[in-house]
N, C-alpha and C positions, 0 to 999 in steps of 0.2 A: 388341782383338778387337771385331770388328762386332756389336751387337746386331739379333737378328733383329724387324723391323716386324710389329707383332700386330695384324692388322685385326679393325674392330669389324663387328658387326652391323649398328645403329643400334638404338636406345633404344627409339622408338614404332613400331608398326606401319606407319606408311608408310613411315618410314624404313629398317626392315628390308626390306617389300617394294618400294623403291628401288634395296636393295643387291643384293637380289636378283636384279633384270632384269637390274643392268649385271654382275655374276656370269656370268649365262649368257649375254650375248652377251663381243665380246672387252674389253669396258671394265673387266671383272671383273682382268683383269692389272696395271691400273694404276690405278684406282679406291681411296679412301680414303677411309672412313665417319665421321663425327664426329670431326675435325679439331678439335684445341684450341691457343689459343696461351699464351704465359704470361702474360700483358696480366692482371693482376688477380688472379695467384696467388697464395696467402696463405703456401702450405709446401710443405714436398715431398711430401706425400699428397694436394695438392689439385688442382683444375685452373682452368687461368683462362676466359677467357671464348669459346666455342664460335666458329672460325672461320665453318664452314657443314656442312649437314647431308652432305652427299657430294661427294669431291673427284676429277675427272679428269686427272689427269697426261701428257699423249700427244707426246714430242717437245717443240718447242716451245709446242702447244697445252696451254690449260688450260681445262677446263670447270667450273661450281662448280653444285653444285646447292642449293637451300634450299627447304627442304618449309614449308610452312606450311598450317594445317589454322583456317582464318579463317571464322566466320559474315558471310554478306553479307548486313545488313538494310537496304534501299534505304530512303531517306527521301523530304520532295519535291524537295529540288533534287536528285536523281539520277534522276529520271524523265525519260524520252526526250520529247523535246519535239514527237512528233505525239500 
């Protein structure tokens, strides 16, 4: 017997509200929230290492999404050279 797929939320705030938008448009059908693989699993209570923050499944198409919440502090070689 088939077990039924428990979709997640997402963990931090943007990642919920990620799942959220593709929820209410039609991505919410096939859409997959904090994908894990078993790459670095230790037991059967644990999980291995986080594929990507949100997964789209469409067809042949595959879209992945990965949230990152990154401070940019410019130094000087990243100043625009006028």
């Amino acid at each position: 017997m088939l077990k039924p797929t428990l979709k997640q939320t997402g963990e931090t705030s943007t990642e919920r509200a990620l799942s959220k938008v593709l929820e209410r448009c039609f991505f919410g059908l096939w859409s997959y929230t904090n994908l894990f693989t078993d790459h670095g699993k230790k037991g059967a209570n644990t999980t291995g290492k986080e594929l990507c923050d949100l997964l789209v499944i469409f067809g042949n198409e595959i879209i992945i999404f990965s949230d990152k919440a990154v401070d940019y502090k410019p130094t000087e070689d990243c100043r625009p050279p006028w």
